[in-house]
C-alpha positions, 0 to 999 in steps of 0.5 A: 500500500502505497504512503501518504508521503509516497502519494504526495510526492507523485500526485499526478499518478495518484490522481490521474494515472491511476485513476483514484482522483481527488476522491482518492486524495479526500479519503486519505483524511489530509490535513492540508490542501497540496501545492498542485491544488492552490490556486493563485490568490485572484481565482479564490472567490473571497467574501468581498467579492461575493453579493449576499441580496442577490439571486439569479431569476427563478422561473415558474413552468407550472402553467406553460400551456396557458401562458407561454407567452408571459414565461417565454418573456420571463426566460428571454429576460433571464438570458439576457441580463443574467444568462443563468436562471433556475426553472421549478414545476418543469415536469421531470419528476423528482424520482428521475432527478434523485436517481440520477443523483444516487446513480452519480455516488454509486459510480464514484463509490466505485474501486479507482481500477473500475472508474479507471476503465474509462480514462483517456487511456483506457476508454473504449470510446472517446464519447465515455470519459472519466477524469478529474480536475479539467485539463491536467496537462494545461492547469498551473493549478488543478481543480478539486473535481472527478468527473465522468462525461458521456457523449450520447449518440444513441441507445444501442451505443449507451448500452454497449458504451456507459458504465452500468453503475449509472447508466439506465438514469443518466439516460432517464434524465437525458430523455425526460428533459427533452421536453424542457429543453425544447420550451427553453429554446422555443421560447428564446427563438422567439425573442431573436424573431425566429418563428418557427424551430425547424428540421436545420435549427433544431440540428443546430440548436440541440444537434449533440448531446452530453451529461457528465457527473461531477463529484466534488469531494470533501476538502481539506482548505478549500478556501485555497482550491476551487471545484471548478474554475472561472468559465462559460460552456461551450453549449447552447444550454446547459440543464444543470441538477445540483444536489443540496450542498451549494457552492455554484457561483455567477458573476453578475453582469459588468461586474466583477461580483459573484452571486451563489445559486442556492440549491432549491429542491427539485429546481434546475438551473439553466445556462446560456452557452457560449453558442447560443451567443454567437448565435444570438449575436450577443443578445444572450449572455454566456457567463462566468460560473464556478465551483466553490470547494467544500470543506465540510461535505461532498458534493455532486452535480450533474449537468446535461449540454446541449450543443451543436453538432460538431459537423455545425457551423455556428454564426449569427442567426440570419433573423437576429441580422436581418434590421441591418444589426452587424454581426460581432461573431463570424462563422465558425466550425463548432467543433474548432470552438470545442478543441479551441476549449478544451486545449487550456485550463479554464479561463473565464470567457476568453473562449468567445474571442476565438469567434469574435470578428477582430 
């Protein structure tokens, strides 16, 4: 059995190699955060820069059918100004929501060589991914995360492809946000003047899907770490199920201010992504979020992409152009902007510039 001491001296191997991840470090009961973990001082997120009397909108699906309009306003309004809004009584039961989160420990229960099966090194497939942090190779400090990221394609790839400890509810919780995700766009297009969803819209809206499940264990000095790092998502949208722990973080429009997502049973939090964006010409915003660390309980999280098509070319929507407005993004293949994402460590959202006409 391997030291503490002999662990510390080669985390990478440890925690990436060897697949025991920053679960595999908890365990070991440390009394103090290593140096691979601290972040430089400005990636902390400090009382002082965090607002207590605000929240991000809370959106009420309940009476859909009688008034689209008025919600459909109410989630335009929310992608505007804030790009992150929490939807309740949107019709995906409680029982696929706490599956899908008892299925995530489960899989991270597991023996380091099970979940290692699917590491870069040892997946069968590109689309089934477990690692932790976010890009190890690119990251001057690392991120106090596990994840296991599944690319859907279809049902007979699942079956074959995703681990069993998870794999009938994550698909569940995929299937049964359909329905939502299509009122979420639906009502965004009609705020750019698209009147109707089409065969090639949808393709470019929802075109590819992923969900991942994120385990952000308990953590000796978090103040000193993050669980995840200043970003936006590449998505259109992402449908984020956060457990009851808390420490999802948003940063305020223009400002430099942080606000807390609190968890609210059965709710899920939506996001703009950096797609949407550009497709929106600017008008919806992509923001900054991140992941306080936890120094009393572990926390899990589990959050469906809605993207592309890696084959898609995103731009400006022709009708968001169409009263002379000038694009700010040009066009651009969306899997270049995917690479282009996942070839650095997190950077807040200087991903988007990529796209931007200079």
């Amino acid at each position: 059995m391997p030291t503490t001491v002999s662990i510390l001296s080669n985390i990478t191997d440890f925690v990436v190699n060897e697949g025991h991840g920053v679960k595999g470090l908890s365990e070991m009961g440390l009394q103090t955060l290593p140096k691979q973990y601290i972040q430089p001082i400005e990636e902390r997120i400090t009382p002082t820069t965090v607002i207590l009397d605000d929240q991000i909108p809370v959106i009420d699906m309940y009476n859909w059918d009688n008034e689209t309009k008025l919600i459909g306003e109410k989630i335009c309004n929310a992608a505007e100004k804030w790009g992150f809004f929490q939807i309740i009584n949107h019709d995906i039961s409680l029982d696929v929501l706490e599956s899908v989160k008892e299925a995530t420990y489960t899989f991270f229960r597991q023996p380091a060589e099970e979940k290692n099966k699917y590491s870069k090194e040892n997946s069968s497939s590109n689309n089934v991914r477990y690692g932790t942090s976010f890009t190890p190779k690119a990251e001057k400090a690392l991120e106090w995360k596990d994840y296991l990221s599944l690319f859907y394609v279809s049902d007979e790839e699942a079956a074959a492809l995703w681990p069993s400890a998870l794999r009938e509810e994550a698909l569940d919780f995929l299937k049964n946000s359909e329905i939502v995700i299509k009122k979420l766009l639906e009502a965004l297009m009609k705020g750019l003047n698209v009147k109707e969803i089409d065969q090639t819209k949808e393709s470019l809206l929802m075109g590819s899907k992923r969900i991942n499940v994120n385990y952000y264990p308990k953590c000796p000095n978090p103040e000193l770490t993050v669980g995840v790092g200043r970003h936006s998502d590449v998505s259109t949208l992402t449908i984020l199920l956060q457990d009851n722990i808390g420490g999802l973080y948003v940063k305020k429009l223009d400002s430099e201010t942080w606000v807390h997502v609190p968890p609210i049973n059965g709710a899920l939090v939506i996001n703009i992504g950096d797609a949407l964006q550009i497709m929106s010409n600017g008008r919806y915003k992509s923001i900054e979020h991140r992941v306080m660390a936890n120094g009393s309980n572990n926390r899990i999280s589990v959050p469906i992409f809605v993207n592309p098509k890696p084959s898609d070319v995103i731009g400006p929507l022709a009708e968001v152009l169409e009263n002379g407005e000038e694009p700010i993004y040009k066009q651009v293949l969306y899997s270049d902007y995917v690479k282009h994402f996942f070839r650095k460590a997190h950077d807040g959202k200087d991903t988007v510039d990529f796209a931007k006409i200079k």
